[in-house]
N, C-alpha and C positions, 0 to 999 in steps of 0.2 A: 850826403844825406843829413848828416849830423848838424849843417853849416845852417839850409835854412831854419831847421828845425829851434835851433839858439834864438835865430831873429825874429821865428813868430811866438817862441816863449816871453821874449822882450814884448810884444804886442800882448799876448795875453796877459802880463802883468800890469800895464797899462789898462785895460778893459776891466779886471778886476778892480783896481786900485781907483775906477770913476776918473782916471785922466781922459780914457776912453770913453765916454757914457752913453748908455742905450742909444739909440736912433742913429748916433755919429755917424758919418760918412768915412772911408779910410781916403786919402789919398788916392786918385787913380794909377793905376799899375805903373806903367812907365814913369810919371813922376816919383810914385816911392824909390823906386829903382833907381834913377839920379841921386835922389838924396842920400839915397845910403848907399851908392858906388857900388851896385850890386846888379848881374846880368837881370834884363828883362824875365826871362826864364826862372831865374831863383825868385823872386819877387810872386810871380805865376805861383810857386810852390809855397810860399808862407802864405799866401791869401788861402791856396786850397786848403792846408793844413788848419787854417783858424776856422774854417767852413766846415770841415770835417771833424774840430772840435766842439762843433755847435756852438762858437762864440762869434760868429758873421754870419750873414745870407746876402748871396748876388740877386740883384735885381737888376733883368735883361735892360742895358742901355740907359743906366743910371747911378750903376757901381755898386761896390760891397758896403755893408752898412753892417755895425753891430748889434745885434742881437738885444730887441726889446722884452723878449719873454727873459723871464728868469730859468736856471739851471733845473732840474730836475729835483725833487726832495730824495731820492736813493742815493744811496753811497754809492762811488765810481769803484767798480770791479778792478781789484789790481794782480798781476800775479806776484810772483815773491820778489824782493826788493823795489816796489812800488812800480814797476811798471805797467803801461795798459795790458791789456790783453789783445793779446795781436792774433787775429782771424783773417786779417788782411795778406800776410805773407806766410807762405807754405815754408818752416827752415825744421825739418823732423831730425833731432838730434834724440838721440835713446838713452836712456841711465847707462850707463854703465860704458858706452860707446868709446869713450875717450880712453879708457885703459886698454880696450882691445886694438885698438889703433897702433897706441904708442908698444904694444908686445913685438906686431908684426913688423913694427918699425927698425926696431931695435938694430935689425945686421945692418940697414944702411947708415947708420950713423959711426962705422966703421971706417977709419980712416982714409983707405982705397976706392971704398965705394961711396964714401962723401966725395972726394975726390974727384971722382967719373962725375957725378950727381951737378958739379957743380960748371961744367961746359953746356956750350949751348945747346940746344932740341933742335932737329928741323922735323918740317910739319910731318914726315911717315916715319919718324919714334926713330924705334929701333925694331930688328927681325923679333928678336921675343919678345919685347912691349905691344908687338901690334899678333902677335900669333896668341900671346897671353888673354890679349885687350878680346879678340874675335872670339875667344872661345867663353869668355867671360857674357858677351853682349846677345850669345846666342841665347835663342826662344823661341818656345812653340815649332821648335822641327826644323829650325832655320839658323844659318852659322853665318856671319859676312867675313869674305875672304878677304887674310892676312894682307894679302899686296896691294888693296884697293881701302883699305884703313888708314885715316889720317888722325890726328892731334890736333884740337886749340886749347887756347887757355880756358876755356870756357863752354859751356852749352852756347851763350849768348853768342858769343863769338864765331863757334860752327854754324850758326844758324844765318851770321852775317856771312861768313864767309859762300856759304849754298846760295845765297841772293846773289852776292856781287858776282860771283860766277853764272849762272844761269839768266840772270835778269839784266838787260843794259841799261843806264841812267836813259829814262825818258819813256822804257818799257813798261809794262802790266804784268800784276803778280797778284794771281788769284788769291784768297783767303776766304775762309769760313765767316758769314758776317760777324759772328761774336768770333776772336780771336786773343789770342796770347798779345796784350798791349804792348811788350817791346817791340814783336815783329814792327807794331806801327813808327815806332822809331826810328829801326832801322833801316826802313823803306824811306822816310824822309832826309836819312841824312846821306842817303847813295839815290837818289833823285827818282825813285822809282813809285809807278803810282800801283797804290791796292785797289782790287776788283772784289767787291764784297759778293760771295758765291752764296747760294739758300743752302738752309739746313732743317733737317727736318728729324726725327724721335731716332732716325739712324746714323744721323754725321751730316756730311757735305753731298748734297746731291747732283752727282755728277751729272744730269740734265742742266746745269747751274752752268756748267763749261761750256755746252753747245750753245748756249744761249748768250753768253760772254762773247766783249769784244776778244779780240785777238789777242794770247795770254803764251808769253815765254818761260812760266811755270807757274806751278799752285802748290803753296804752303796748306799744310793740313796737321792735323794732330787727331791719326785712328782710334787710339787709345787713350782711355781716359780723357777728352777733349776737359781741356781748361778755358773757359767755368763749367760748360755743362754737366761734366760728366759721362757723356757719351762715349759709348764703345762701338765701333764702327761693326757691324757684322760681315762675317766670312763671304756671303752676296754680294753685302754692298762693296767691300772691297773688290771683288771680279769687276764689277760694272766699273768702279771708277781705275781701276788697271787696265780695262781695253780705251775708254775713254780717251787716258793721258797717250796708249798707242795712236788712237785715230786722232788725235788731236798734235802728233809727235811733240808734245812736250814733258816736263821733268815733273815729280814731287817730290816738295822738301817735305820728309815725312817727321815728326817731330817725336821723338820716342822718348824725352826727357818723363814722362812719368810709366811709361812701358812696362819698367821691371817690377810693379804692384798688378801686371797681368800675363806674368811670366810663360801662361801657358798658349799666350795667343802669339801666331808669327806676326809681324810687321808687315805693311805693304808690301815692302820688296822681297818680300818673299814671292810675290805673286807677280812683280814688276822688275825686276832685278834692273833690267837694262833701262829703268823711266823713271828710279827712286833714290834721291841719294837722303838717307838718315841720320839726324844729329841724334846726338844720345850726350849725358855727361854725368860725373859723380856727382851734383849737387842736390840733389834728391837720396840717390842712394845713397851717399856719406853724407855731407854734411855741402851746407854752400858757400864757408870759408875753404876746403878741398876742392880747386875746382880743376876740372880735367875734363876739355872739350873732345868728343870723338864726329869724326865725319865717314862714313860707310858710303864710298861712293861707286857711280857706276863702271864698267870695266871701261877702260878707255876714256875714261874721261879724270882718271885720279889726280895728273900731274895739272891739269887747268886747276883744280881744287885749291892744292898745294898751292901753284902761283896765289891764289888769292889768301889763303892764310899767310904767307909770304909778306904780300905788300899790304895787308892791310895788318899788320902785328898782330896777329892774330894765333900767333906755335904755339903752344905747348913751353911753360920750365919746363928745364929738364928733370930739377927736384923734385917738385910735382909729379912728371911721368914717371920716376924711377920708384917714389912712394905709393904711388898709386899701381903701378908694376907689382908692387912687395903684398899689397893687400887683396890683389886678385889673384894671386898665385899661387899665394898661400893658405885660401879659402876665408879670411876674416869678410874682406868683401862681401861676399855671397851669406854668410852667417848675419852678418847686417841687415843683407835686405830680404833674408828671410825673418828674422823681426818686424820689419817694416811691415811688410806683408800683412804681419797677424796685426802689425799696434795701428795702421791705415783700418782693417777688419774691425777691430774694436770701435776706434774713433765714430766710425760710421754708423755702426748699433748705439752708440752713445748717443749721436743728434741725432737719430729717427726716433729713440724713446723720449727724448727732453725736448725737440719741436713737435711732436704729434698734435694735432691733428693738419698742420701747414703744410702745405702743397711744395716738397719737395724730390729732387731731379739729384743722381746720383748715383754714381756706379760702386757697389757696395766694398769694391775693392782700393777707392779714390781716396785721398786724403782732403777732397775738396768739395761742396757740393755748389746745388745752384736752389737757391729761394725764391719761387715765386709769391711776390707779397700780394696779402688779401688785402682790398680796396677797405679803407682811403689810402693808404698810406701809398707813397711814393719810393721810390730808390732812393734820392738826394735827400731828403727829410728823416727817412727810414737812418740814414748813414749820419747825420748830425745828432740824433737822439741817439743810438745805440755808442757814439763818439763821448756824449755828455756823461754816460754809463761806464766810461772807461773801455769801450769795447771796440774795434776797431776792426771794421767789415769795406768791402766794395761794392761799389753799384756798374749796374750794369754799363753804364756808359764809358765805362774805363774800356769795355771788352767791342765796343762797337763800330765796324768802320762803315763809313761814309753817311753819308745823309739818314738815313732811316731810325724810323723810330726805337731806339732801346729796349728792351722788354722791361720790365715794372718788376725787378728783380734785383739779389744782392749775391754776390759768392760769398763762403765763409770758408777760410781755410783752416783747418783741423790740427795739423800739425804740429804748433809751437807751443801752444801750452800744454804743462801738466793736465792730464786729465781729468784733477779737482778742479782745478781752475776752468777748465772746459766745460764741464759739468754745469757751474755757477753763471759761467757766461750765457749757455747755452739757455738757460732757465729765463734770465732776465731777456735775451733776444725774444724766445716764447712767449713771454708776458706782453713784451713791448708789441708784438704781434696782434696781440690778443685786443692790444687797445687801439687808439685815434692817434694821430699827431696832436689832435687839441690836448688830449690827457698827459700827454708826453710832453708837453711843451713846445712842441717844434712843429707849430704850425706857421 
């Protein structure tokens, strides 16, 4: 992350300093990337990154070019130690959080039980890592059972491991058209193609699946859908639980922001034998903690495992035995009952600082979804609000396959202090308020 980030600061001081001057053309992509001995792909990323600082614009089938309008006359919004203001990335770390941690911490750093700590994991823990872990991940009336509980390192990583199991390279894996952009990832580097499913004011409409080619599972996200916000209702949930029956295939249910809706059950509550669940601390703790969970179907736990297995995907053991210590002993849970109330705040805070903007939001979400009022575009919208120091997503990060992107941006809530949230959220309002010609980023 860090790496391209260096090379297109090096471009941006160039652009400033007039070695770069307005209208200039950059290099086309693969030739910068020779020249500076650097994968096609990271190259891809400092273009994007100079686009997103509003100091380039692509122009389809003639290349990036920098930036003829000058910078905005407003100060760039910073939070404290001058960095942007990041609404791009969800990372909710609480005051105080870091001391409760390290309390709960304390017995494993005990000689014997560093000790244990420090051998390997295999993907189904241990008998009380995974009875602790199930009793922890239960909601809304539903518990997943201790022996069908696996470990990754990661959310990301359970989520890969649910594909390469249930999906074969050269198969179809349904998704919501707006989706969680890694899934897109991980579908291209295990050769599998997405099936962009409709969506509509209730989630995924399972009508979408009848209609679909022939599908060896469908990734979803009931709760809290990232970007929209959406919360699947207890209906639509039945409809799309007989569907995956009459259709005999799986959902990857994605529960990574679930426990900001503690009261509702997950699909497999209603599909148990059609749903395997990733879940992971990176929301609830933090997402330098990271501890992947897979909640899979009965009978099918040890194919799971195999695939966390071979694709490195277990579980540290340090990892599970810390993460073991702070669900046990209730710190965990004290966390994300904070979470709960400071996601509740965030949400009153941008419905009172963007009013009257046409915004999409489940009031329990750390995330919303912006639909932008005409002229303004996503990709424009996202270079001006960038020049301000503020650092949003457009929709077309979230959209698979051909179709038109909605005219929208997510903003995530989470990382800033909530002064600085505040001030961000005022100037995005403003920016709203105005043209891209006003803004400069026409």
């Amino acid at each position: 992350m860090d790496d391209y980030r260096v090379i297109a600061d090096e471009l941006a001081a160039d652009i400033a300093s007039g070695q770069l001057p307005p209208g200039s053309r950059l290099l086309p992509l693969r030739r910068y990337a020779r020249q500076r001995g650097i994968a096609s792909s990271t190259a891809a990323r400092v273009y994007r990154e100079l686009t997103r600082r509003g100091l380039t614009v692509g122009e389809v089938g003639r290349g990036t070019f920098v930036r003829t309008s000058a910078p905005a006359a407003e100060p760039a919004l910073a939070e404290p130690g001058g960095a942007r203001v990041d609404l791009e990335l969800n990372f909710p770390v609480l005051p105080g959080q870091p001391a409760a941690l390290a309390s709960s911490l304390a017995p494993l750093l005990r000689a014997d039980a560093l000790g244990a700590a420090l051998h390997p994991a295999v993907a189904a823990g241990t008998g009380p890592a995974r009875r602790t872990a199930a009793a922890h991940l239960a909601r809304g009336g539903w518990t997943p059972d201790p022996r069908q509980l696996l470990f990754a390192g990661n959310g990301r990583q359970a989520i890969a491991a649910a594909i390469a199991t249930l999906v074969p390279a050269g198969e179809r894996l349904g998704v919501e058209s707006l989706t969680y952009p890694v899934v897109k990832g991980i579908a291209a580097r295990l050769g599998v193609t997405l099936v962009p499913l409709a969506m509509d004011d209730h989630g995924l409409v399972p009508e979408a699946i009848d209609a679909a080619p022939p599908l060896r599972a469908v990734y979803c996200q009931p709760a809290l859908h990232n970007p929209l916000g959406i919360t699947m209702p207890s209906a639509r949930r039945e409809h799309l639980a007989e569907t995956l029956r009459r259709h005999d295939i799986f959902a990857i249910e994605d529960a990574i922001y679930g426990f900001l809706r503690n009261d509702l059950p997950p699909l497999a509550a209603l599909a148990p034998e059609r749903t395997v669940v990733a879940d992971s601390l990176s929301k609830r703790l933090a997402p330098g903690l990271t501890l992947g969970f897979l909640m899979t179907p009965e009978g099918r736990t040890q194919d799971f495992a195999a695939a966390l297995r071979s694709g490195a995907w277990t579980a540290a053991r340090f990892a599970l035995d810390a993460a073991n210590h702070w669900m046990a002993d209730g710190t965990a849970a004290a966390i994300e009952a904070d979470k709960r109330r400071d996601a509740a705040a965030r949400q009153r805070l941008a419905a009172a600082h963007l009013a009257p903007h046409t915004l999409q939001a489940d009031p329990h979400a750390y995330h919303l979804w912006w639909r932008l009022p005409d002229p303004w575009r996503a990709d424009t919208f996202v270079a001006a609000a960038a020049r301000r120091g503020i650092a949003v997503t457009p929709s077309g990060a979230f959209a698979v396959g051909q179709g038109h992107a909605p005219n929208a941006v997510r903003l995530a809530l989470a990382s800033p202090p909530l002064d600085a949230l505040a001030d961000a959220l005022d100037v995005l309002a403003a920016l709203g308020r105005g043209t891209p010609e006003d803004a400069g980023a026409e």
